[in-house]
VMD Tcl script that builds the backbone (N, CA, C; Angstrom):
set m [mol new atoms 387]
animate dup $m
set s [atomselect $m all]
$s set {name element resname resid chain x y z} {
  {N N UNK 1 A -14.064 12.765 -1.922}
  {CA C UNK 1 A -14.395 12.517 -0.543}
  {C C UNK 1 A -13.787 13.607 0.343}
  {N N UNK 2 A -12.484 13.873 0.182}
  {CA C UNK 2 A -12.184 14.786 0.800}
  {C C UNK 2 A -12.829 16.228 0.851}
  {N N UNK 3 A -12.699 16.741 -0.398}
  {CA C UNK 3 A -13.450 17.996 -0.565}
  {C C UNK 3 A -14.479 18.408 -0.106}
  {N N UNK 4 A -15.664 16.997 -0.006}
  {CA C UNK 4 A -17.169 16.822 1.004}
  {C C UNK 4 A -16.797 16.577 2.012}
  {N N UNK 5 A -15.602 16.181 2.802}
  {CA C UNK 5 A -15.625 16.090 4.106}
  {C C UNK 5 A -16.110 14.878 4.232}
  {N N UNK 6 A -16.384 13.538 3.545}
  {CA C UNK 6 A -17.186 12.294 3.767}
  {C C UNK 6 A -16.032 11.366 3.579}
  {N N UNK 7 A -16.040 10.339 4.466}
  {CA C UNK 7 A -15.807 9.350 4.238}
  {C C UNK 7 A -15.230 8.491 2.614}
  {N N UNK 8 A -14.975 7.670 2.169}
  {CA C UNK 8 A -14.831 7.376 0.880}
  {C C UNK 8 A -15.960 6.124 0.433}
  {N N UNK 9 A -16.185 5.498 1.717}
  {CA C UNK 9 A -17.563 4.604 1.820}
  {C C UNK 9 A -18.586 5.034 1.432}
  {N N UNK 10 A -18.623 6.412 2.178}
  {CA C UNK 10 A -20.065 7.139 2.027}
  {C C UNK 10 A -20.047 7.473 0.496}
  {N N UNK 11 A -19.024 8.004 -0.341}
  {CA C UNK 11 A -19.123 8.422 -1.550}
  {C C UNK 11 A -19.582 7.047 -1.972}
  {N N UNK 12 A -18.753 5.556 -2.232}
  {CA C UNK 12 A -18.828 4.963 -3.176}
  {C C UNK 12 A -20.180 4.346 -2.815}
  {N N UNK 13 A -20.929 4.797 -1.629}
  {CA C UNK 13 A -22.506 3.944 -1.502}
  {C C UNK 13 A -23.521 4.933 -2.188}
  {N N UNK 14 A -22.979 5.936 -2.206}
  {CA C UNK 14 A -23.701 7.309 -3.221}
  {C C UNK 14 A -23.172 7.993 -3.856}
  {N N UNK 15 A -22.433 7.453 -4.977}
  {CA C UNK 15 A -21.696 8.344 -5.862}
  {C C UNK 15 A -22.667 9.494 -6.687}
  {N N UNK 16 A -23.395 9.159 -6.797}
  {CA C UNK 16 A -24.711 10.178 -7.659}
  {C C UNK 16 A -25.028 11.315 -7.003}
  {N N UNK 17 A -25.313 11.020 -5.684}
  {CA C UNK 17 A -25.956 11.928 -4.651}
  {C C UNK 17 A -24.467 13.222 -4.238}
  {N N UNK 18 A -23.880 12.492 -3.935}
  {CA C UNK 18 A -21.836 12.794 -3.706}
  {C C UNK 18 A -21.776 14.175 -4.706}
  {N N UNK 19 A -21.666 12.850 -5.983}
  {CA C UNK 19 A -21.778 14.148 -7.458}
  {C C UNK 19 A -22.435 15.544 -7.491}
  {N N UNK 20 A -23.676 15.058 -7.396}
  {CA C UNK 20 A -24.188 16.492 -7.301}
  {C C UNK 20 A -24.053 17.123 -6.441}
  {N N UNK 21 A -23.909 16.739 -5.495}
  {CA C UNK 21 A -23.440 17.811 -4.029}
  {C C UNK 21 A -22.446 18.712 -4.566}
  {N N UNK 22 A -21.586 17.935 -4.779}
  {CA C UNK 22 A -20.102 18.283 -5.076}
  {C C UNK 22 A -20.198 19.681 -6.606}
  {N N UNK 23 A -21.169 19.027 -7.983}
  {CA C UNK 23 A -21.207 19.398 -8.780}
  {C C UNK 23 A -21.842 21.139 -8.269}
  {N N UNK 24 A -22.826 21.116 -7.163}
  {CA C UNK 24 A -23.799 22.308 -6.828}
  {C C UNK 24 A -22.946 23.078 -5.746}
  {N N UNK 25 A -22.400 22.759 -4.962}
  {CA C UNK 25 A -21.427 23.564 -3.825}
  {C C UNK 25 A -20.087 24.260 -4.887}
  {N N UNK 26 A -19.673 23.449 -6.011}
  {CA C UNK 26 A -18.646 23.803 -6.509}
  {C C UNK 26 A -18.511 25.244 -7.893}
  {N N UNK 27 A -20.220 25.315 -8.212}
  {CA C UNK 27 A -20.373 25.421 -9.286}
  {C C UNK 27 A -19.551 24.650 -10.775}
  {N N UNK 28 A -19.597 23.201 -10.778}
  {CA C UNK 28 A -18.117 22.443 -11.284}
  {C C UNK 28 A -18.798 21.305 -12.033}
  {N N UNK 29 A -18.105 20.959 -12.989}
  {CA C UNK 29 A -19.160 19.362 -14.081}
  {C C UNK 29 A -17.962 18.694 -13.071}
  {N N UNK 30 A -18.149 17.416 -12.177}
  {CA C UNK 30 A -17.939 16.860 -11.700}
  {C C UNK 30 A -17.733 15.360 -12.653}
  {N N UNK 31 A -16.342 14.776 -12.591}
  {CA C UNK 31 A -16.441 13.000 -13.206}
  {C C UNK 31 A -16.028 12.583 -12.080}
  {N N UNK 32 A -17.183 11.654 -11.857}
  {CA C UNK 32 A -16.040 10.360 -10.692}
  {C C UNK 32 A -15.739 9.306 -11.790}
  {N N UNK 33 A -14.494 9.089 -12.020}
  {CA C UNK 33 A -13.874 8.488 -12.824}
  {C C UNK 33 A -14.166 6.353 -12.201}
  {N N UNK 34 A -14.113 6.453 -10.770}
  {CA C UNK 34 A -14.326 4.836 -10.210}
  {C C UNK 34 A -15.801 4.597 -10.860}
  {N N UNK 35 A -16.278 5.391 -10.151}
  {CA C UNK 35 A -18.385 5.379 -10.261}
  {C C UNK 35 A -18.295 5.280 -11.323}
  {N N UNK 36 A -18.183 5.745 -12.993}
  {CA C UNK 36 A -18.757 6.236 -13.978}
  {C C UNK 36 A -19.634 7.214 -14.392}
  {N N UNK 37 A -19.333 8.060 -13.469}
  {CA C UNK 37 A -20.527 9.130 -13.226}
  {C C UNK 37 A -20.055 10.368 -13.996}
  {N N UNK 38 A -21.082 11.666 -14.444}
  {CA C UNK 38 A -20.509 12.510 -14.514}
  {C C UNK 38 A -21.906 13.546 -14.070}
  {N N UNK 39 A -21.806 14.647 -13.342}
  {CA C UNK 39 A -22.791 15.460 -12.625}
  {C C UNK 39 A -22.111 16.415 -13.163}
  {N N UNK 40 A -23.617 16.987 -13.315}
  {CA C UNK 40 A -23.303 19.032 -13.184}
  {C C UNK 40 A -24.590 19.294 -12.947}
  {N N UNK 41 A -23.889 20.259 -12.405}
  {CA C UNK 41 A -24.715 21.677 -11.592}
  {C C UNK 41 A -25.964 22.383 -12.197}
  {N N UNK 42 A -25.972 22.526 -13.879}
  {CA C UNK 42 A -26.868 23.296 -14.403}
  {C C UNK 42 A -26.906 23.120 -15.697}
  {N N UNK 43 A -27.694 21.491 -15.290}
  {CA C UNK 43 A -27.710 21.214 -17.315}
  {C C UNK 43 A -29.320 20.589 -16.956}
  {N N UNK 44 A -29.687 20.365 -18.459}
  {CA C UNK 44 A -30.915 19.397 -18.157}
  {C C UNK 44 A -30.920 18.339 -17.797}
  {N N UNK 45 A -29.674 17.442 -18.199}
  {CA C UNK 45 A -29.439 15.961 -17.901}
  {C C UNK 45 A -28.432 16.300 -16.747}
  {N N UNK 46 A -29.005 16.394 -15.166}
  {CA C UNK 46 A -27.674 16.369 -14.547}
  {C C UNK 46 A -26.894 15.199 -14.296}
  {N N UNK 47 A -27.071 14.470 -14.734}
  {CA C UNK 47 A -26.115 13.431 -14.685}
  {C C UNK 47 A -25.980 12.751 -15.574}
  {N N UNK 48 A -24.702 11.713 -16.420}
  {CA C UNK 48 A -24.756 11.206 -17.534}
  {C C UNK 48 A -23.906 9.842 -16.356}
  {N N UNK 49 A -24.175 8.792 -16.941}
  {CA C UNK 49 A -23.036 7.367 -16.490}
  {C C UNK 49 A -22.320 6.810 -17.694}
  {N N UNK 50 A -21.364 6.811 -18.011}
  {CA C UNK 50 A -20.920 5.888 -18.677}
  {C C UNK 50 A -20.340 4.698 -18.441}
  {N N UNK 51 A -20.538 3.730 -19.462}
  {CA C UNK 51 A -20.366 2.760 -19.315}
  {C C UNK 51 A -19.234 1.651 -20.058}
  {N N UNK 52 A -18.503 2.430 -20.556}
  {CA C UNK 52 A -16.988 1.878 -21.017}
  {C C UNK 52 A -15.847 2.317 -19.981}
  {N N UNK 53 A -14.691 1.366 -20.060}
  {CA C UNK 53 A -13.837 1.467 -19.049}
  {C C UNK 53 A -13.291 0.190 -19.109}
  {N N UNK 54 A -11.866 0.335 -18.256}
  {CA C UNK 54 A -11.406 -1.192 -18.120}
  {C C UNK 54 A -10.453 -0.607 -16.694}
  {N N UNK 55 A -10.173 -1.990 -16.563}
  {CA C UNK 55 A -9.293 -2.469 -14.960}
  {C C UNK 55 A -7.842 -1.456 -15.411}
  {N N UNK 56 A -7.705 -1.466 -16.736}
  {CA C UNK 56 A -6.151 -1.116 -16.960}
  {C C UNK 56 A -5.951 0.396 -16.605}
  {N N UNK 57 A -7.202 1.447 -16.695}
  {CA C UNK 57 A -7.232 2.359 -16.083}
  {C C UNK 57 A -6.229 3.048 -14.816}
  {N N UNK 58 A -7.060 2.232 -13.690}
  {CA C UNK 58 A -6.685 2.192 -12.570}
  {C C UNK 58 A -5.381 2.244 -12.255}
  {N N UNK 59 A -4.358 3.104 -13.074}
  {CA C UNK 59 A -2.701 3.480 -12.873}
  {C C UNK 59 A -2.322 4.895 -12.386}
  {N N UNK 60 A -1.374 5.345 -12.385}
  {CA C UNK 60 A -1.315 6.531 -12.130}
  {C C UNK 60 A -1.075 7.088 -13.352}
  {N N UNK 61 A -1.608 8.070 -13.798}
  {CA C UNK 61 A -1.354 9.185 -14.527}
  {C C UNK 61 A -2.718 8.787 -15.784}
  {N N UNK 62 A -3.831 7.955 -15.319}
  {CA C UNK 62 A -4.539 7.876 -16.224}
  {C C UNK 62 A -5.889 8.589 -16.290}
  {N N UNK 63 A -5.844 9.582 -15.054}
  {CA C UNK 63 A -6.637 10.360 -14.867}
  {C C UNK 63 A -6.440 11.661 -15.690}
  {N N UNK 64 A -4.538 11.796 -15.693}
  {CA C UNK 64 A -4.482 12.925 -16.346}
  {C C UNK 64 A -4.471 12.601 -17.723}
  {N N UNK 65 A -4.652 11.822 -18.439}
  {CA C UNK 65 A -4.978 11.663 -19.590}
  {C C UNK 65 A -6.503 12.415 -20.254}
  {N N UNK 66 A -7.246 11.480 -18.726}
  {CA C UNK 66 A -8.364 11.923 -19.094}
  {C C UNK 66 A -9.028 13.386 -19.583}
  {N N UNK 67 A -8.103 13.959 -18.385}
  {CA C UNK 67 A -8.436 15.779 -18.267}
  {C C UNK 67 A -7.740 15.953 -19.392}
  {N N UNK 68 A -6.540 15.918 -20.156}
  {CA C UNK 68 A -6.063 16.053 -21.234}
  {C C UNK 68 A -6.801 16.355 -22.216}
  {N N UNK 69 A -7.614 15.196 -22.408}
  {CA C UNK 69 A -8.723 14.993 -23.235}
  {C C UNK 69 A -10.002 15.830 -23.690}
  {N N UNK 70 A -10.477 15.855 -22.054}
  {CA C UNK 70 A -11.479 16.757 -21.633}
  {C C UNK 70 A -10.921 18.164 -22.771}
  {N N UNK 71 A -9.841 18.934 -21.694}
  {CA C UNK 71 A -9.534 20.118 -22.387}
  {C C UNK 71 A -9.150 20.493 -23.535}
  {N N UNK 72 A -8.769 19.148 -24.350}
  {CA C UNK 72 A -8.778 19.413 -25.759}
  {C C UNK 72 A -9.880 19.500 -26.392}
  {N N UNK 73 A -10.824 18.920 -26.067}
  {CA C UNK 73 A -12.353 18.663 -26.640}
  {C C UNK 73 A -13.094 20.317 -26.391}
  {N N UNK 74 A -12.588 20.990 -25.587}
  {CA C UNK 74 A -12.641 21.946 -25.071}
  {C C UNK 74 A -12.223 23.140 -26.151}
  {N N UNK 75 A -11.068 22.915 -26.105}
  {CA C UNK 75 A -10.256 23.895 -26.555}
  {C C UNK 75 A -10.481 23.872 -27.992}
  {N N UNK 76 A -11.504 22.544 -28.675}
  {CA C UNK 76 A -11.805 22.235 -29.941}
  {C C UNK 76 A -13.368 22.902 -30.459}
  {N N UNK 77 A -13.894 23.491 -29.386}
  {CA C UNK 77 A -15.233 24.065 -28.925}
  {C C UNK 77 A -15.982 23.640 -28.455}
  {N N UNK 78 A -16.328 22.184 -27.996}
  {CA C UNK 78 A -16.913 21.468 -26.988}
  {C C UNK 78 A -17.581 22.103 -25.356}
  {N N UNK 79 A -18.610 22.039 -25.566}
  {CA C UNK 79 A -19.132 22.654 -24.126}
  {C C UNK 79 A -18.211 21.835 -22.888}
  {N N UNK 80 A -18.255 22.237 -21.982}
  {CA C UNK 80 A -17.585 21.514 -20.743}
  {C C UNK 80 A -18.003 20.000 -20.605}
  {N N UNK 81 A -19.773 20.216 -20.739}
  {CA C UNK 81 A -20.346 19.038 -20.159}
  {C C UNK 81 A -20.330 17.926 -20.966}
  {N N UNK 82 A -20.274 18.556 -22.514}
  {CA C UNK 82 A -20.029 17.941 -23.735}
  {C C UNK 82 A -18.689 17.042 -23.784}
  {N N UNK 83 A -17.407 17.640 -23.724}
  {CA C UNK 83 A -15.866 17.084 -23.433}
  {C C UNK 83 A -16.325 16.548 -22.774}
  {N N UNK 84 A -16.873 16.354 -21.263}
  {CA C UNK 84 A -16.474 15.570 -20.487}
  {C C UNK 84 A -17.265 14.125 -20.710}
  {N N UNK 85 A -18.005 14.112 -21.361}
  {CA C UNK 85 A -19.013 13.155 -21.637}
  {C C UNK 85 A -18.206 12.184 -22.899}
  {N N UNK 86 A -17.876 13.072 -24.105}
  {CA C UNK 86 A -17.202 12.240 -24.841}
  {C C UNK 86 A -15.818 12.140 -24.533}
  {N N UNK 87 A -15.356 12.865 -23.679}
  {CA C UNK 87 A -13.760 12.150 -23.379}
  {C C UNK 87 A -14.151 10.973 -22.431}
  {N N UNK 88 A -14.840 11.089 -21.854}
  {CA C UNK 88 A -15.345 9.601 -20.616}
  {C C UNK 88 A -15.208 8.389 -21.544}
  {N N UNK 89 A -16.435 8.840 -22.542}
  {CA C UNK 89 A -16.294 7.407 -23.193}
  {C C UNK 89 A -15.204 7.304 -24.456}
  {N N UNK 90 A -14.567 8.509 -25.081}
  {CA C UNK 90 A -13.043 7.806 -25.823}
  {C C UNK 90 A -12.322 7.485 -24.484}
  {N N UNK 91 A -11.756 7.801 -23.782}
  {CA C UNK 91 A -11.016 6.690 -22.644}
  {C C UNK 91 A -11.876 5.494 -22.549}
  {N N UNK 92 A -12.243 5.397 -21.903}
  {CA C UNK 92 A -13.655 4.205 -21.581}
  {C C UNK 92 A -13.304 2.949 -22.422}
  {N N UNK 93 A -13.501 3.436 -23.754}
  {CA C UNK 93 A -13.464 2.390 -24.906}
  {C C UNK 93 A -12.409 2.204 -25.452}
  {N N UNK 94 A -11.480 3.635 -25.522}
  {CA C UNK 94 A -10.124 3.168 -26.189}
  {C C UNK 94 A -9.319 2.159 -25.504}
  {N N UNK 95 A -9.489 2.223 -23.797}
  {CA C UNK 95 A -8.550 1.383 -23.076}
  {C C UNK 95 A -9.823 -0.366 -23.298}
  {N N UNK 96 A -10.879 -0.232 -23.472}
  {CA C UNK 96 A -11.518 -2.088 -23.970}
  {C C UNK 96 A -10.682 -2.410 -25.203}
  {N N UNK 97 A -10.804 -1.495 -26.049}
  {CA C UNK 97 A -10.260 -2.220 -27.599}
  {C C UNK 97 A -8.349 -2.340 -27.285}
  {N N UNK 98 A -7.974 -1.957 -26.529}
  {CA C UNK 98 A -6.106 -1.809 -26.425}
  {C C UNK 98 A -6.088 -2.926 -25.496}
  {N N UNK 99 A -7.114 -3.217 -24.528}
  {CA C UNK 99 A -7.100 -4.611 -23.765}
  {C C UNK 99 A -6.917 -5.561 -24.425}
  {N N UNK 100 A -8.290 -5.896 -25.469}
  {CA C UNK 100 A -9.004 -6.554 -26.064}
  {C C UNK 100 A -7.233 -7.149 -27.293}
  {N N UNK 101 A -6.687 -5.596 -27.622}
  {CA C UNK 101 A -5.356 -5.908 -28.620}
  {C C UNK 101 A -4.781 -6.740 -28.019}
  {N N UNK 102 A -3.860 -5.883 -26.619}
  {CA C UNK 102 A -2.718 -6.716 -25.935}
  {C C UNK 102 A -2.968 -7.997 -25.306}
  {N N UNK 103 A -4.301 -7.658 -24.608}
  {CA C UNK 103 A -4.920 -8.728 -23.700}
  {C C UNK 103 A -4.475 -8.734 -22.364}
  {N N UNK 104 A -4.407 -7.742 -22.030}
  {CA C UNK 104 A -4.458 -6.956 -20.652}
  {C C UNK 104 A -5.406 -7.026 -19.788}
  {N N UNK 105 A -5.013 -7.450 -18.632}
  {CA C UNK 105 A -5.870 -7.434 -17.504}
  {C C UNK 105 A -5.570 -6.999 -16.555}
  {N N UNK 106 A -4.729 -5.786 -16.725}
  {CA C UNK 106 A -3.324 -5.287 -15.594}
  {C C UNK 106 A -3.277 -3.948 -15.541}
  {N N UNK 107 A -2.718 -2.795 -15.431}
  {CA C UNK 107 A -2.984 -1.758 -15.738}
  {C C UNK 107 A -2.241 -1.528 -17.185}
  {N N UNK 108 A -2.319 -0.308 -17.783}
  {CA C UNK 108 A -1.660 -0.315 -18.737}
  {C C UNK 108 A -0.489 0.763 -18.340}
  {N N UNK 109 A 0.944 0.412 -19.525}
  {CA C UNK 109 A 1.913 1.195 -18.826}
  {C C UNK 109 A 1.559 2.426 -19.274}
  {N N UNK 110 A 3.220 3.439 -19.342}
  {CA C UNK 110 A 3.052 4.918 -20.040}
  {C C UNK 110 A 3.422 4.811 -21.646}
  {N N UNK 111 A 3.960 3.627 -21.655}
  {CA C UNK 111 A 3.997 2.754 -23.746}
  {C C UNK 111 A 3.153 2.940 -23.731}
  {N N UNK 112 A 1.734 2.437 -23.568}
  {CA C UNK 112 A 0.319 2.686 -23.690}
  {C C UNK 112 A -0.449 3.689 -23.948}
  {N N UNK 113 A 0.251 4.872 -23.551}
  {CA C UNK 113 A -0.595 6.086 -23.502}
  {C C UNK 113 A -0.636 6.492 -24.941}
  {N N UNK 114 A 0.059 6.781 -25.619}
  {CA C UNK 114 A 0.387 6.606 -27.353}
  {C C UNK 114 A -0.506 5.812 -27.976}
  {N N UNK 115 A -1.059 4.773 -27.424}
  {CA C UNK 115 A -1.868 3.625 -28.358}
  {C C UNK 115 A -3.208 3.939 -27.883}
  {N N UNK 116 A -3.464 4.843 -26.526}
  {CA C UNK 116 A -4.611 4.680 -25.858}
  {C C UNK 116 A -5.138 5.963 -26.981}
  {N N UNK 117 A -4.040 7.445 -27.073}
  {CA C UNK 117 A -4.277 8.762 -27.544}
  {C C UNK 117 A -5.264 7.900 -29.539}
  {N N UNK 118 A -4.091 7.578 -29.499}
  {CA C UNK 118 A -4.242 6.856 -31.088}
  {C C UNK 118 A -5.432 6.269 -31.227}
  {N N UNK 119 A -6.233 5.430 -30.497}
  {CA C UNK 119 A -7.488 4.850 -30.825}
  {C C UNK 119 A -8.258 5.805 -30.310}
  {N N UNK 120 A -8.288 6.628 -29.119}
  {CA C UNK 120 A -9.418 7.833 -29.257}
  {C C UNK 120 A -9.679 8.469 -30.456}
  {N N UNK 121 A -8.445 9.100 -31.226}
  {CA C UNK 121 A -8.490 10.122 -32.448}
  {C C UNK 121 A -9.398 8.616 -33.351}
  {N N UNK 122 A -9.450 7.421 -33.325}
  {CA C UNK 122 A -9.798 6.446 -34.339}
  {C C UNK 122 A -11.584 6.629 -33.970}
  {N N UNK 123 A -11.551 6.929 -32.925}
  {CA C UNK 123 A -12.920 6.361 -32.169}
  {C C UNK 123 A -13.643 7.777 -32.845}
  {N N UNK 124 A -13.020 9.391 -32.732}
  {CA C UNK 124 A -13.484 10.490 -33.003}
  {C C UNK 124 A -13.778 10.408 -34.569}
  {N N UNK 125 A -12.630 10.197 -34.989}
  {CA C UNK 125 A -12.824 9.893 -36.364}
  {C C UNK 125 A -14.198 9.461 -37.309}
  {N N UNK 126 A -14.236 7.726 -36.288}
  {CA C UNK 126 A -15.262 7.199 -37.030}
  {C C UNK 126 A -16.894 7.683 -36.744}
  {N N UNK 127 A -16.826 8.228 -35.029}
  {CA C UNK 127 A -18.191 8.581 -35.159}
  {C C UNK 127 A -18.453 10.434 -35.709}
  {N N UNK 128 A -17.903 10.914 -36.471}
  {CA C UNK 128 A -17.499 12.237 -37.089}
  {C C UNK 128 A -17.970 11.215 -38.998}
  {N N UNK 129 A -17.879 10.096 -39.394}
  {CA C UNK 129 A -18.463 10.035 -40.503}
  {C C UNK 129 A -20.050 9.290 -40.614}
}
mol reanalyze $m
mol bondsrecalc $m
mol representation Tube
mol addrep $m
């Protein structure tokens, strides 16, 4: 919101529209991590949504997990738009199944981050056979 100069209303009543703005002014693969969105600038699919995620998210420092992620997927040879798509959904899903363990409906702590890393590599794993 800031970066567009908009409101945060205006984003969350058009996160899609937001995205690509954002994704095309920036030259940038854009995630809104609230929305489920992910935009870019110059693909065929400009936009992907995903649809895994949980409430436990919503902490601090679970964004930087995410980018963590991203740039390893990256740094593993993963196109940009590629990482960002499958790190969306290993977060996404690793934090349902670590809910689903503890039974969390809260955020999760920084103990967590270890169990969250651990079921991504499970999640990569299994769809890799």
């Amino acid at each position: 919101a800031h970066m567009l100069q908009q409101p945060k209303s205006a984003i969350a009543r058009s996160p899609v529209e937001y995205a690509l703005q954002a994704a095309r002014l920036f030259h940038s693969l854009i995630v809104l991590k609230a929305a489920k969105f992910i935009a870019s600038p110059n693909a065929t699919v400009p936009v992907y949504c995903n649809t895994t995620g949980h409430v436990g998210l919503a902490t601090a420092g679970s964004g930087d997990v995410l980018a963590g992620v991203i740039v390893a997927l990256i740094a593993r040879g993963c196109s940009t738009q590629q990482a960002a798509v499958w790190a969306c959904y290993i977060h996404g899903r690793s934090a349902e199944i670590l809910s689903d363990r503890i039974g969390s409906q809260l955020g999760f702590f920084a103990n967590n981050d270890e169990t969250l890393f651990i079921l991504g590599l499970q999640l990569l794993d299994h769809a890799n056979r």
